[in-house]
N, CA, C and O atoms as a GROMACS GRO file, in nm:
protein
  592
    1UNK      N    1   3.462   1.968  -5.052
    1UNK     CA    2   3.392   2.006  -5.174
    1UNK      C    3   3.446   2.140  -5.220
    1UNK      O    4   3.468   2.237  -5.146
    2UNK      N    5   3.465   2.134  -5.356
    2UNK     CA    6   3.543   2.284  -5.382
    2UNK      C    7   3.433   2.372  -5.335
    2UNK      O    8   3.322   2.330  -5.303
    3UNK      N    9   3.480   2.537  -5.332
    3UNK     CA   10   3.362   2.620  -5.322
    3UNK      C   11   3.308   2.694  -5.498
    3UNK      O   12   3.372   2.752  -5.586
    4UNK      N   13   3.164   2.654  -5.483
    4UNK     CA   14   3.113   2.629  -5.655
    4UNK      C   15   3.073   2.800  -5.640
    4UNK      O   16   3.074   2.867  -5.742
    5UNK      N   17   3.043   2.854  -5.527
    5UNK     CA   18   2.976   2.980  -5.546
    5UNK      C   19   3.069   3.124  -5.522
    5UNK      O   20   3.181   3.087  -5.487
    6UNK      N   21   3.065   3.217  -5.527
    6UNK     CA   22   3.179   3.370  -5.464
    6UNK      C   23   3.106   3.387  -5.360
    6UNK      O   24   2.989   3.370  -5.327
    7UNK      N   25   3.210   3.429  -5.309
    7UNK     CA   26   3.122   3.490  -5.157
    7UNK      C   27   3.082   3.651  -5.165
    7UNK      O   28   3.007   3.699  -5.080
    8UNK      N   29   3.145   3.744  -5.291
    8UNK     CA   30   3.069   3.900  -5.270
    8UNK      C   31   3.054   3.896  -5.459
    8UNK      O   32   3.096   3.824  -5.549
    9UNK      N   33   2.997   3.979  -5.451
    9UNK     CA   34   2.972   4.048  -5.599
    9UNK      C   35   3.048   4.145  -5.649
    9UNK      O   36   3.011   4.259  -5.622
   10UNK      N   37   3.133   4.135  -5.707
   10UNK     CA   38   3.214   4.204  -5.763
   10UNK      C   39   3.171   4.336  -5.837
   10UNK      O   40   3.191   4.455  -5.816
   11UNK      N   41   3.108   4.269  -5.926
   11UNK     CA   42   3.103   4.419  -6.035
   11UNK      C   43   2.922   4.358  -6.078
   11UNK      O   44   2.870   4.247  -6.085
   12UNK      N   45   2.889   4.451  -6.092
   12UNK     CA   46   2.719   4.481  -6.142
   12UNK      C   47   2.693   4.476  -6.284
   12UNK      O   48   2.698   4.571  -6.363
   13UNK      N   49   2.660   4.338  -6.310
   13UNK     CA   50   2.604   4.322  -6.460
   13UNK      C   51   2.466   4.416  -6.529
   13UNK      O   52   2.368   4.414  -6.454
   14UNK      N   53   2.453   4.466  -6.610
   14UNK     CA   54   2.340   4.542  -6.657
   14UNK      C   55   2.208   4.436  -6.661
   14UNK      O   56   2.099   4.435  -6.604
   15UNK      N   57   2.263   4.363  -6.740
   15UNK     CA   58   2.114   4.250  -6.754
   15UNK      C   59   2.076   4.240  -6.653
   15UNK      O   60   1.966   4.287  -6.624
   16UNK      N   61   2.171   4.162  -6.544
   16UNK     CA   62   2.080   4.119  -6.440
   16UNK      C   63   2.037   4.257  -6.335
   16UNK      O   64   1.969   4.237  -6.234
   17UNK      N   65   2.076   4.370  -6.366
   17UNK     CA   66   1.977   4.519  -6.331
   17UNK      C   67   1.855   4.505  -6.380
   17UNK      O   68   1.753   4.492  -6.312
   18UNK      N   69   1.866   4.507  -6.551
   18UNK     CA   70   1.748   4.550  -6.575
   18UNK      C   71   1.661   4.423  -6.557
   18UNK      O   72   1.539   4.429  -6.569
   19UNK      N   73   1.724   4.314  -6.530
   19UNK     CA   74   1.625   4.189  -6.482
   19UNK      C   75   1.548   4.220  -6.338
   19UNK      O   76   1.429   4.188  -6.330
   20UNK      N   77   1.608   4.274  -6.237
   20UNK     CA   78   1.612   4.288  -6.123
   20UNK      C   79   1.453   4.376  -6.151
   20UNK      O   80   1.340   4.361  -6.105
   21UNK      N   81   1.499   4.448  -6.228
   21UNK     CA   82   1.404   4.607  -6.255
   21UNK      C   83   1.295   4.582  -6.313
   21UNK      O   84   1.206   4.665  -6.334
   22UNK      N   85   1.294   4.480  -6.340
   22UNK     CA   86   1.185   4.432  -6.459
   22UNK      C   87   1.086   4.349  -6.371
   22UNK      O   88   0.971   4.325  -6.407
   23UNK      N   89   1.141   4.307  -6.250
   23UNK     CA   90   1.116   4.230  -6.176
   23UNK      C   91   1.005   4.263  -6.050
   23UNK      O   92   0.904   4.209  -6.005
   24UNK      N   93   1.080   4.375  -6.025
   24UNK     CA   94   1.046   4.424  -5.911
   24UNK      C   95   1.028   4.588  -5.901
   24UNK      O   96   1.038   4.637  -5.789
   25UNK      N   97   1.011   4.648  -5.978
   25UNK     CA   98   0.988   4.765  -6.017
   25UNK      C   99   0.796   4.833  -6.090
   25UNK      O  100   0.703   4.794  -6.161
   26UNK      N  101   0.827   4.916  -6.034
   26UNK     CA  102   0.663   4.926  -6.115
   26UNK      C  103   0.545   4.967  -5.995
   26UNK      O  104   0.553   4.935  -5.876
   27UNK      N  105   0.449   5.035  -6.051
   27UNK     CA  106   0.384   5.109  -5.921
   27UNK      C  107   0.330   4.940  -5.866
   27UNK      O  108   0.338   4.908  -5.748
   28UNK      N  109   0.288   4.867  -5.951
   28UNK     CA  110   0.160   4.721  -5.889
   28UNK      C  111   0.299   4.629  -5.840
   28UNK      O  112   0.313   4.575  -5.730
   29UNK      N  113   0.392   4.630  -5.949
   29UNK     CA  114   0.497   4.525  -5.863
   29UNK      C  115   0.584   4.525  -5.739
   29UNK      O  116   0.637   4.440  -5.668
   30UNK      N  117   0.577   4.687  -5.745
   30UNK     CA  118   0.651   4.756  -5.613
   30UNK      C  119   0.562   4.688  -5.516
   30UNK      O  120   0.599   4.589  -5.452
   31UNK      N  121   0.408   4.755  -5.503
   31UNK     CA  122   0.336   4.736  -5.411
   31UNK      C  123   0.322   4.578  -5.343
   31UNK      O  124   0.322   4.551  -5.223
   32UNK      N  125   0.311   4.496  -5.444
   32UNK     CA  126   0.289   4.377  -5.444
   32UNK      C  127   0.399   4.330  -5.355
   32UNK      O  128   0.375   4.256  -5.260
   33UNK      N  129   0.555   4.382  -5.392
   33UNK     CA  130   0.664   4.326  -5.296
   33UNK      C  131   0.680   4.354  -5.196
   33UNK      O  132   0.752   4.279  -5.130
   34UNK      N  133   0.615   4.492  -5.121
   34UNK     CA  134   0.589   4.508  -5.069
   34UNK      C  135   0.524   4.472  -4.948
   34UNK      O  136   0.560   4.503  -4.834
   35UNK      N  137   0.409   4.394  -4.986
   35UNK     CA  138   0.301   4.360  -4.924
   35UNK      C  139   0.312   4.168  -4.915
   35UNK      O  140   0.210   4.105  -4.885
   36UNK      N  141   0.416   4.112  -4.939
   36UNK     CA  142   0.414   3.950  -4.932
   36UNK      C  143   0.431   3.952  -4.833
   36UNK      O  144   0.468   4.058  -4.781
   37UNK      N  145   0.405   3.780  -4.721
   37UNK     CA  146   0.458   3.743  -4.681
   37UNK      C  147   0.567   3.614  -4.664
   37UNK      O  148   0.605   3.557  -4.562
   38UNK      N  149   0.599   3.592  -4.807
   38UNK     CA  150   0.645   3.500  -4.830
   38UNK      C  151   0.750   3.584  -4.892
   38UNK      O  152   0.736   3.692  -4.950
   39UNK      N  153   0.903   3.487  -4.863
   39UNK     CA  154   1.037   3.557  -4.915
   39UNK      C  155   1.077   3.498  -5.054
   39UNK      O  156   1.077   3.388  -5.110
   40UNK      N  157   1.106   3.612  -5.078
   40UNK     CA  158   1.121   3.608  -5.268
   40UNK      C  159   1.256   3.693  -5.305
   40UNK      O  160   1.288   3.811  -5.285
   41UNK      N  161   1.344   3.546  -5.388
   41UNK     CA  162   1.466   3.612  -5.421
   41UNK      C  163   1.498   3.540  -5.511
   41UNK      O  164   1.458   3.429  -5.544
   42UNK      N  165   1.619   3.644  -5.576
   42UNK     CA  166   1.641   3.621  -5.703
   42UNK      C  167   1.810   3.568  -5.675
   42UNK      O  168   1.898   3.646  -5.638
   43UNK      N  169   1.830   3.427  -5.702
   43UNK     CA  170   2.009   3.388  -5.706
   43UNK      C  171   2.050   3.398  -5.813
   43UNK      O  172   1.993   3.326  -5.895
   44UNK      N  173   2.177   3.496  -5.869
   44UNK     CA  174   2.271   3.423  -6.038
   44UNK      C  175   2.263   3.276  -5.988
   44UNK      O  176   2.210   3.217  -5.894
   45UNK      N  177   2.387   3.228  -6.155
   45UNK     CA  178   2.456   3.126  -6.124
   45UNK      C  179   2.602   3.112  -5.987
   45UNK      O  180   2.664   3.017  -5.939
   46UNK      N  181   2.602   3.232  -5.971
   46UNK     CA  182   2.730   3.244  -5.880
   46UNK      C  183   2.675   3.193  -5.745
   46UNK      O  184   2.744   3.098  -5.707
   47UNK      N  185   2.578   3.222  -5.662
   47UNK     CA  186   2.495   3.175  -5.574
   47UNK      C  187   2.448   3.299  -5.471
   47UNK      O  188   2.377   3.285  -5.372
   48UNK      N  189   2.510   3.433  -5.526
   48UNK     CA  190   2.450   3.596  -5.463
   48UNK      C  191   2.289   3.595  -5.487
   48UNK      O  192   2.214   3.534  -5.562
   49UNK      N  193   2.280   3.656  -5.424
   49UNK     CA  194   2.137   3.703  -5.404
   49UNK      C  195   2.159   3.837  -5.484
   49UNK      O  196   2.257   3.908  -5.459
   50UNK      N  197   2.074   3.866  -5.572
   50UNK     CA  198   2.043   3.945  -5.682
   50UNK      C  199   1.937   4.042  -5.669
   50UNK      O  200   1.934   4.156  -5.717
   51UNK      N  201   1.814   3.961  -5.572
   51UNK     CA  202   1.686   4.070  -5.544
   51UNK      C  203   1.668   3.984  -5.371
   51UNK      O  204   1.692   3.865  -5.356
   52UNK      N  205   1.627   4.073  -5.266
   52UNK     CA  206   1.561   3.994  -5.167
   52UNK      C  207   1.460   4.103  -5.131
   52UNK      O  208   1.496   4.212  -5.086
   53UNK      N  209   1.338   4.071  -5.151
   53UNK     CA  210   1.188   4.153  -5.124
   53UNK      C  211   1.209   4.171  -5.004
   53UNK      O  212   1.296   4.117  -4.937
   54UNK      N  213   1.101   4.277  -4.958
   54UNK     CA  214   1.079   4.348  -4.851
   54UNK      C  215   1.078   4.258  -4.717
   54UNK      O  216   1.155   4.293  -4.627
   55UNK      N  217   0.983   4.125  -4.694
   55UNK     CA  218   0.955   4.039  -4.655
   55UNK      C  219   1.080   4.004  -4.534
   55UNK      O  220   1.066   3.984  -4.413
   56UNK      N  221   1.178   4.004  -4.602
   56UNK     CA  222   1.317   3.953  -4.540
   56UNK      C  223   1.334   3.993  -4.404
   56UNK      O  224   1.404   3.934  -4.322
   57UNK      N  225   1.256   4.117  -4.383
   57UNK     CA  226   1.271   4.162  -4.286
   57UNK      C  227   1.226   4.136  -4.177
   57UNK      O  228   1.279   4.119  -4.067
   58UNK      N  229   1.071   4.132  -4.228
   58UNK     CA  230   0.978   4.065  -4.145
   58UNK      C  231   0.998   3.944  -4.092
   58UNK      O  232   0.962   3.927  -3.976
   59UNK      N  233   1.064   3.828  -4.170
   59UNK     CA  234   1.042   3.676  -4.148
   59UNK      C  235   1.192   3.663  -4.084
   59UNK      O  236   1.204   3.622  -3.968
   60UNK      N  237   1.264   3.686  -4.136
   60UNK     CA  238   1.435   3.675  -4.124
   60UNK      C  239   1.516   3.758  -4.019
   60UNK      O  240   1.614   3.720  -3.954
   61UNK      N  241   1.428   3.931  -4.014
   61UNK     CA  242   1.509   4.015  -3.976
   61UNK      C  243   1.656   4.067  -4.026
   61UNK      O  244   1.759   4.065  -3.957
   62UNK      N  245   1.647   4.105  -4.133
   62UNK     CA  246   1.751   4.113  -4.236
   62UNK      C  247   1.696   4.207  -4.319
   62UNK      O  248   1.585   4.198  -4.372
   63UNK      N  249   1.784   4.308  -4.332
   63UNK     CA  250   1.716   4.418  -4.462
   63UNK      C  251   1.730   4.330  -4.636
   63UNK      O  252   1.802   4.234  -4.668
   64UNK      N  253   1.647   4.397  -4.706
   64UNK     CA  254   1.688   4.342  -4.830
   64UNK      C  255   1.814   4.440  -4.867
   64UNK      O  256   1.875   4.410  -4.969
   65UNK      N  257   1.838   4.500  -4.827
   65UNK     CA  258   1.972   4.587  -4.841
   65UNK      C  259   2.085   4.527  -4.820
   65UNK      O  260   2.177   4.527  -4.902
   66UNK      N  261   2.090   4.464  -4.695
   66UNK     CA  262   2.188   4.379  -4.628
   66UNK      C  263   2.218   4.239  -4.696
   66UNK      O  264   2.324   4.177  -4.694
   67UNK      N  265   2.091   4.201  -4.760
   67UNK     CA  266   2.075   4.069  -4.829
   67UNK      C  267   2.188   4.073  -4.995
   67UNK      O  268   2.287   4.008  -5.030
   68UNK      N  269   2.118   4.168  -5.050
   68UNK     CA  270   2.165   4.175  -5.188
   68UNK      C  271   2.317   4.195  -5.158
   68UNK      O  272   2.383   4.237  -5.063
   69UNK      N  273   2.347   4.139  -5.302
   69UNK     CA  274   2.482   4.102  -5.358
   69UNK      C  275   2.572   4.018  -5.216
   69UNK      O  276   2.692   4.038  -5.198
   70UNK      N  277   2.505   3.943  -5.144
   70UNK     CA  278   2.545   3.878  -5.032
   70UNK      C  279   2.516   3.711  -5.094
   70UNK      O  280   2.420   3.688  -5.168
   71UNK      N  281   2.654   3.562  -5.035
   71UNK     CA  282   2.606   3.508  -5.119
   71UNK      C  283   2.508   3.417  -5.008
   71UNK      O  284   2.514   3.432  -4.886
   72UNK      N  285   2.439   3.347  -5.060
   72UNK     CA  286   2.255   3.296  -5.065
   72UNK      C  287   2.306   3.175  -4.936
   72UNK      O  288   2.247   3.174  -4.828
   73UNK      N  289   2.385   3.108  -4.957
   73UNK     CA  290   2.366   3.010  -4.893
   73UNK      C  291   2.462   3.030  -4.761
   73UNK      O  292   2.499   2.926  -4.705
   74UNK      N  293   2.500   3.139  -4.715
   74UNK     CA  294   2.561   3.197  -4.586
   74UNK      C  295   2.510   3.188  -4.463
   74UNK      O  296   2.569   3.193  -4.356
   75UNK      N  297   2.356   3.168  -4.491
   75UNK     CA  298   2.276   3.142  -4.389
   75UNK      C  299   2.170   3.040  -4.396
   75UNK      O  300   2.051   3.046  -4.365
   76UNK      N  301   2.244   2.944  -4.446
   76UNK     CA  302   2.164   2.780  -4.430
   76UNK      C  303   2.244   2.730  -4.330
   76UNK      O  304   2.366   2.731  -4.344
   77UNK      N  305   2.192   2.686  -4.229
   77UNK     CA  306   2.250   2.602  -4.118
   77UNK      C  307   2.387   2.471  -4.123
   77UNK      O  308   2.358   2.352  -4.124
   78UNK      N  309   2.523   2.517  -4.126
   78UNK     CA  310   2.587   2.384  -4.192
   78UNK      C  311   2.552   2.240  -4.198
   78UNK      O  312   2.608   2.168  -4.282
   79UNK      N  313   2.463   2.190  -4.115
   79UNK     CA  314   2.355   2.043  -4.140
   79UNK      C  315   2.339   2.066  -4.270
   79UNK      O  316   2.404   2.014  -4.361
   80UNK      N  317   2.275   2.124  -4.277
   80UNK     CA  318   2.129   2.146  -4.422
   80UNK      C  319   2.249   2.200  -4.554
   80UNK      O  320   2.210   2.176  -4.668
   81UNK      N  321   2.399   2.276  -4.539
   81UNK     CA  322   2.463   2.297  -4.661
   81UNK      C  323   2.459   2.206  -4.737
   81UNK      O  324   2.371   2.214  -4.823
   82UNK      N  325   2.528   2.111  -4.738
   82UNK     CA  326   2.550   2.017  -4.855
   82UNK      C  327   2.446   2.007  -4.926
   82UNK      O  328   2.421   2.064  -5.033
   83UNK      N  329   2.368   1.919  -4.853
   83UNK     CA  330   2.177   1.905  -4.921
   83UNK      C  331   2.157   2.007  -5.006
   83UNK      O  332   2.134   1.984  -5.125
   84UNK      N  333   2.164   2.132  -4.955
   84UNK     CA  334   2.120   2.227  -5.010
   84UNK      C  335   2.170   2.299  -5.134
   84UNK      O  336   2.096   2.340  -5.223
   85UNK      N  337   2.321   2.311  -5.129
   85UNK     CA  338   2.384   2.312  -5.229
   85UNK      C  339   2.394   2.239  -5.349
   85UNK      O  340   2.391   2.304  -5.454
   86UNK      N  341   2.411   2.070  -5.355
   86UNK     CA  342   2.394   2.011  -5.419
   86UNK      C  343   2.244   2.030  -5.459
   86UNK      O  344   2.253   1.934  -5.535
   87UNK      N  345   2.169   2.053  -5.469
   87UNK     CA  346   2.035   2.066  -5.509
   87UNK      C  347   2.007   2.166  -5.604
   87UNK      O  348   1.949   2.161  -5.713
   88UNK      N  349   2.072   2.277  -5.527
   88UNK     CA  350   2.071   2.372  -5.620
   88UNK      C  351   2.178   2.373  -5.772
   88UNK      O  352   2.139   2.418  -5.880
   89UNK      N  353   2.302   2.318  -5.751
   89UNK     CA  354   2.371   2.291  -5.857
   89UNK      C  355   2.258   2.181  -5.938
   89UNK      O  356   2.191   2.223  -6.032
   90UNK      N  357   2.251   2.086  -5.904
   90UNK     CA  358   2.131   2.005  -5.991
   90UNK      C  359   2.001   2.123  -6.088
   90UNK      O  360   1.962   2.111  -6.204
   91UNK      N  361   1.969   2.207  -6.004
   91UNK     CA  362   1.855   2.280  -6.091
   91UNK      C  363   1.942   2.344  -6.174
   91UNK      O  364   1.888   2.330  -6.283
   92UNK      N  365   2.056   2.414  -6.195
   92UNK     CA  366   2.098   2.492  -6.221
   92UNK      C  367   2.115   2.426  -6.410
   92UNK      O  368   2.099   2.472  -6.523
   93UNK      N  369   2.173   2.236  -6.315
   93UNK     CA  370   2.228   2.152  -6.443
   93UNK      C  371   2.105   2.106  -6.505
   93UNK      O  372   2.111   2.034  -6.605
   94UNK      N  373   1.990   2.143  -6.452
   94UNK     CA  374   1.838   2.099  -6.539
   94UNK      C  375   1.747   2.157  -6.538
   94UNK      O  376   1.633   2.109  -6.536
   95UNK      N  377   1.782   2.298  -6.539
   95UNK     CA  378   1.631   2.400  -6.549
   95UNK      C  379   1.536   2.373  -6.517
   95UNK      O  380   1.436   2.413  -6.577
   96UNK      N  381   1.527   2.273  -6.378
   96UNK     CA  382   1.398   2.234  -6.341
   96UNK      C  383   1.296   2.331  -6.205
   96UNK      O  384   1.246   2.444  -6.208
   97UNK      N  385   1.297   2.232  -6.107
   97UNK     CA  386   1.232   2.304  -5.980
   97UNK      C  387   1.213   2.216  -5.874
   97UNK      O  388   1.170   2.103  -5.897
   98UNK      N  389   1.235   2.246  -5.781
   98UNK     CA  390   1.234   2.148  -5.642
   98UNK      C  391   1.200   2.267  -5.537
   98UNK      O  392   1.216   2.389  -5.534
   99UNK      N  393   1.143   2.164  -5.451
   99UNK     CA  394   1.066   2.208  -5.311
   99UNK      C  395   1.174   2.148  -5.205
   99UNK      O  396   1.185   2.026  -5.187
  100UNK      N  397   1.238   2.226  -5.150
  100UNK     CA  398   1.327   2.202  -5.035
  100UNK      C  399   1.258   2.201  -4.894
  100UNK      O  400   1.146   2.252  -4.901
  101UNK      N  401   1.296   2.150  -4.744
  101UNK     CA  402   1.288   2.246  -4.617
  101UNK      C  403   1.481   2.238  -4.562
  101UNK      O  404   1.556   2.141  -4.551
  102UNK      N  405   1.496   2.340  -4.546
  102UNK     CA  406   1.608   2.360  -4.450
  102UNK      C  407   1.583   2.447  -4.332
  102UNK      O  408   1.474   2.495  -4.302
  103UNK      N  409   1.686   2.462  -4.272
  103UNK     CA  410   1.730   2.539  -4.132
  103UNK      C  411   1.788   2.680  -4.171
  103UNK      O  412   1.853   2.661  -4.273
  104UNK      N  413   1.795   2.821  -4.135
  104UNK     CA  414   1.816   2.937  -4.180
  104UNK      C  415   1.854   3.010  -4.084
  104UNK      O  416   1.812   2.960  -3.979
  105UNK      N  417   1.920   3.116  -4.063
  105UNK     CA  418   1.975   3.183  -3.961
  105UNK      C  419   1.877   3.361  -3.958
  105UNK      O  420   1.865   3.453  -4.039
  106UNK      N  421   1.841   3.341  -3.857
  106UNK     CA  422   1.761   3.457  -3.787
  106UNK      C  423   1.797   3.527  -3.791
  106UNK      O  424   1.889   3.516  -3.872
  107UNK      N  425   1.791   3.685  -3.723
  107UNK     CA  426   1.913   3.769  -3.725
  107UNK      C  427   1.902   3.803  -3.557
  107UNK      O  428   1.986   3.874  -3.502
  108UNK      N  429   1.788   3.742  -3.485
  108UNK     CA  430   1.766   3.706  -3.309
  108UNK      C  431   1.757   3.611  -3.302
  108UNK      O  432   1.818   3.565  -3.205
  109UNK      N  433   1.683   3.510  -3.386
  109UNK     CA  434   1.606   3.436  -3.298
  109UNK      C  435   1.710   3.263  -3.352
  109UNK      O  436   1.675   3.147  -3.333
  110UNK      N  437   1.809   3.304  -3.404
  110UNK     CA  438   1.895   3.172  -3.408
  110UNK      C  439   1.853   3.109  -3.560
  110UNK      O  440   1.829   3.174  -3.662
  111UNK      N  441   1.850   2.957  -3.543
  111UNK     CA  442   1.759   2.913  -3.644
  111UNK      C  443   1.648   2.870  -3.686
  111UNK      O  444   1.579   2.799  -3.613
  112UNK      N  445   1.600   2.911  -3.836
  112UNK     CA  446   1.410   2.916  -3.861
  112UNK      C  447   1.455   2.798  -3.972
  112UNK      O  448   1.560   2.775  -4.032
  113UNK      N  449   1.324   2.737  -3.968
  113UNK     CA  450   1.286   2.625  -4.054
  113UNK      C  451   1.190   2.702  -4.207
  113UNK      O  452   1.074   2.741  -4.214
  114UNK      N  453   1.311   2.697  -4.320
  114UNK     CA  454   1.218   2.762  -4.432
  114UNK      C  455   1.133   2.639  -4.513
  114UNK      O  456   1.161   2.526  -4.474
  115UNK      N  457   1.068   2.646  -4.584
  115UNK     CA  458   1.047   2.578  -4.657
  115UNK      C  459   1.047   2.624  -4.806
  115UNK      O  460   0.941   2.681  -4.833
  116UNK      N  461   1.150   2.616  -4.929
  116UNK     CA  462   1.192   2.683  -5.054
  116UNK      C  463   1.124   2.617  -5.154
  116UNK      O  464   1.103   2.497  -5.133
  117UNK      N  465   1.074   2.675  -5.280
  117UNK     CA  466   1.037   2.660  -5.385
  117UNK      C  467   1.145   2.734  -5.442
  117UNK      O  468   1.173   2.849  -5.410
  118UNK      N  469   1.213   2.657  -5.537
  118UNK     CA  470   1.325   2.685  -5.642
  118UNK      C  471   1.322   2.676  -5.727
  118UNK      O  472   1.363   2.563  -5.752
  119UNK      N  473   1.268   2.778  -5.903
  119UNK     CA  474   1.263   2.749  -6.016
  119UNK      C  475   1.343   2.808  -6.090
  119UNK      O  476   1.354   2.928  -6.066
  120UNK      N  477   1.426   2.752  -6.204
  120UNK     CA  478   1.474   2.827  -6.258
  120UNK      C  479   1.459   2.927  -6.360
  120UNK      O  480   1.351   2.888  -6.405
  121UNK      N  481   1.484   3.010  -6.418
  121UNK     CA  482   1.487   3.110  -6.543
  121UNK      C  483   1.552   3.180  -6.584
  121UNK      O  484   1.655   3.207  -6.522
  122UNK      N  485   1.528   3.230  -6.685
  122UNK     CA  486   1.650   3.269  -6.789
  122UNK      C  487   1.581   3.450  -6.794
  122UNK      O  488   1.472   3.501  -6.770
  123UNK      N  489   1.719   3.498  -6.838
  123UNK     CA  490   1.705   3.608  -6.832
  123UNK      C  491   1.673   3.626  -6.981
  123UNK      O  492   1.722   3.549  -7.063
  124UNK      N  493   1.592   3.728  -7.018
  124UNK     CA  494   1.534   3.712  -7.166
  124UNK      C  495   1.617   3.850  -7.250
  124UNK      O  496   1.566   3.936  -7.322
  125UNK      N  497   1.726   3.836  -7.220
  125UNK     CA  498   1.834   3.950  -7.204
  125UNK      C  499   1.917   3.864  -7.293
  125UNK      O  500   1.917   3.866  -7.416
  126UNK      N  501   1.968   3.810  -7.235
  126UNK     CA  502   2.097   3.718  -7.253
  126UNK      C  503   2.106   3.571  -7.217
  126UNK      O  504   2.204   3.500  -7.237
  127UNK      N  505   1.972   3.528  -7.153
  127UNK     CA  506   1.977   3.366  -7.213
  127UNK      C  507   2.041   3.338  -7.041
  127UNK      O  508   2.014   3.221  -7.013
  128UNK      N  509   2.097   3.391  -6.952
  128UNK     CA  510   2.191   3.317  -6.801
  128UNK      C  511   2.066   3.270  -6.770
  128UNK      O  512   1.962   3.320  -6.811
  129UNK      N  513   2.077   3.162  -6.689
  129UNK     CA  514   2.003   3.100  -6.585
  129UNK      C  515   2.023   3.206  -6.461
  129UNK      O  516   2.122   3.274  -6.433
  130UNK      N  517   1.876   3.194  -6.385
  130UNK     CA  518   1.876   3.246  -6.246
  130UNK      C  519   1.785   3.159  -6.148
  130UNK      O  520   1.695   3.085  -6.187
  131UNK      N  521   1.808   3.170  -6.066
  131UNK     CA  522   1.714   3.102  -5.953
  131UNK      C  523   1.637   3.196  -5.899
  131UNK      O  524   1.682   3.302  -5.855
  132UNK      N  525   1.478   3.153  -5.899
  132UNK     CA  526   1.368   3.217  -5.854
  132UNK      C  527   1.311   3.158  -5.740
  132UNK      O  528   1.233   3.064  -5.748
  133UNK      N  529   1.344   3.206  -5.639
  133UNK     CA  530   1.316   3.159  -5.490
  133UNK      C  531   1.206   3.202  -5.427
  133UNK      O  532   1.194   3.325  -5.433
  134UNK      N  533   1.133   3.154  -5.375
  134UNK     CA  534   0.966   3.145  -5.327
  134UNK      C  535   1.003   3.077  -5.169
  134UNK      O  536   1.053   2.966  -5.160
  135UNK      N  537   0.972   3.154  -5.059
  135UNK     CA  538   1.041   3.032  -4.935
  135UNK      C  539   0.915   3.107  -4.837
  135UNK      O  540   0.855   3.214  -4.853
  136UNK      N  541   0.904   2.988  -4.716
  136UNK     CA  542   0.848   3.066  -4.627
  136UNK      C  543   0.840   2.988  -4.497
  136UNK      O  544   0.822   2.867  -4.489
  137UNK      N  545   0.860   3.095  -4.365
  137UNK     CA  546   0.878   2.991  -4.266
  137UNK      C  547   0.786   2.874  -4.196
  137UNK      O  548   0.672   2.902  -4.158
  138UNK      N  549   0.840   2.740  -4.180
  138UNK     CA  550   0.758   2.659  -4.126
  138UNK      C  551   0.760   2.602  -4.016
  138UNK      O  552   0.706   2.492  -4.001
  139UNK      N  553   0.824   2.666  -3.917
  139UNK     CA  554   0.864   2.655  -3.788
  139UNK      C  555   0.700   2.604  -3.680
  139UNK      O  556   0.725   2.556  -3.570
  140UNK      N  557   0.597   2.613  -3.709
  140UNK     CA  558   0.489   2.554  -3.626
  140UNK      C  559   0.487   2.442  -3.711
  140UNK      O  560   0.544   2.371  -3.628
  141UNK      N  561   0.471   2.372  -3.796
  141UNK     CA  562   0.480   2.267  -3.939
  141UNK      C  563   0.553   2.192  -3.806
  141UNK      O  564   0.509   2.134  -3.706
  142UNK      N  565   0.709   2.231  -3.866
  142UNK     CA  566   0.832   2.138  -3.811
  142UNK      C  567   0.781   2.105  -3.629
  142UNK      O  568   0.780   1.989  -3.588
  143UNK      N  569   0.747   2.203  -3.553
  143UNK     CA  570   0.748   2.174  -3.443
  143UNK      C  571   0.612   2.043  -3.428
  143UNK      O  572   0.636   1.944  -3.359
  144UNK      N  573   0.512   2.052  -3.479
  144UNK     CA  574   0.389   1.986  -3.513
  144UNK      C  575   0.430   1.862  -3.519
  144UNK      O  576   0.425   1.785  -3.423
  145UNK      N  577   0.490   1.822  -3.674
  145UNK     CA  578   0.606   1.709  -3.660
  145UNK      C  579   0.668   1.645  -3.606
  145UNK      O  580   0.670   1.524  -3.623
  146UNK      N  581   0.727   1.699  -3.537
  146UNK     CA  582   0.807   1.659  -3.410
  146UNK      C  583   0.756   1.605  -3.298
  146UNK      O  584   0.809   1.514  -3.235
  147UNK      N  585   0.619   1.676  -3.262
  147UNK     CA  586   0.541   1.589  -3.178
  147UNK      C  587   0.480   1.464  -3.175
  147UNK      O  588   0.462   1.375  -3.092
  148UNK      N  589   0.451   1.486  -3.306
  148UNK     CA  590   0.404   1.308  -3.370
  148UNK      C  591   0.500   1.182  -3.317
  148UNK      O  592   0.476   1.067  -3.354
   0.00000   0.00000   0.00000
């Protein structure tokens, strides 16, 4: 399969700053990102991660520092790539939204079972599509499952 996404971020678009900023900035929105426990990120069309909330750290072990301008799907388990990729090109080609589960890479503990909410939106800037990512781990879920 060709590769549809870059693997670093080159150069720093303004829009998607002041999208970022618009986003996640602000004394209530700061706090708010702050305080999730559910991981929340922002993909371009390229497939980088654009924003990754505080959270990342907690669930993933990964700074959001380390996250941004890193690309998104680096740490989906190669099982779960394809699936995952193709899925996301689909939202991308229909501004829609899908509920994924894949496999994710820890930064100890190996691999976690996320479960993603993926919607898309437009930057009210300039009209690009972005992916608005909502995920959170379901690793007692999956194990639960499994027992059945």
């Amino acid at each position: 399969m060709e590769r549809l996404f870059e693997s670093t971020l080159t150069e720093s678009n303004n829009s998607d700053e002041n999208l970022i900023q618009e986003l996640t900035h602000g004394e209530d929105k700061h706090r708010m990102a702050d305080n999730m426990t559910d991981l929340i990120a922002i993909i371009d069309k390229n497939g980088v991660l654009k924003y990754a909330s505080p959270s990342h750290y907690s669930i993933l072990g990964y700074s959001p520092e380390r996250c941004n301008g890193k690309l998104a799907f680096d740490l989906v388990h190669p099982e779960n790539l394809s699936d995952v990729l193709t899925r996301f090109i689909v939202l991308f080609e229909t501004s829609g939204s899908e509920i994924l589960e894949y496999r994710t890479k820890h930064e100890t503990k190996g691999w976690v079972w996320i479960e993603t909410k993926a919607s898309i939106f437009f930057d009210k800037e300039n009209g690009e599509k972005h992916l608005l990512i909502v995920s959170r781990e379901i690793e007692e879920r999956k194990s639960l499952q499994e027992k059945l």
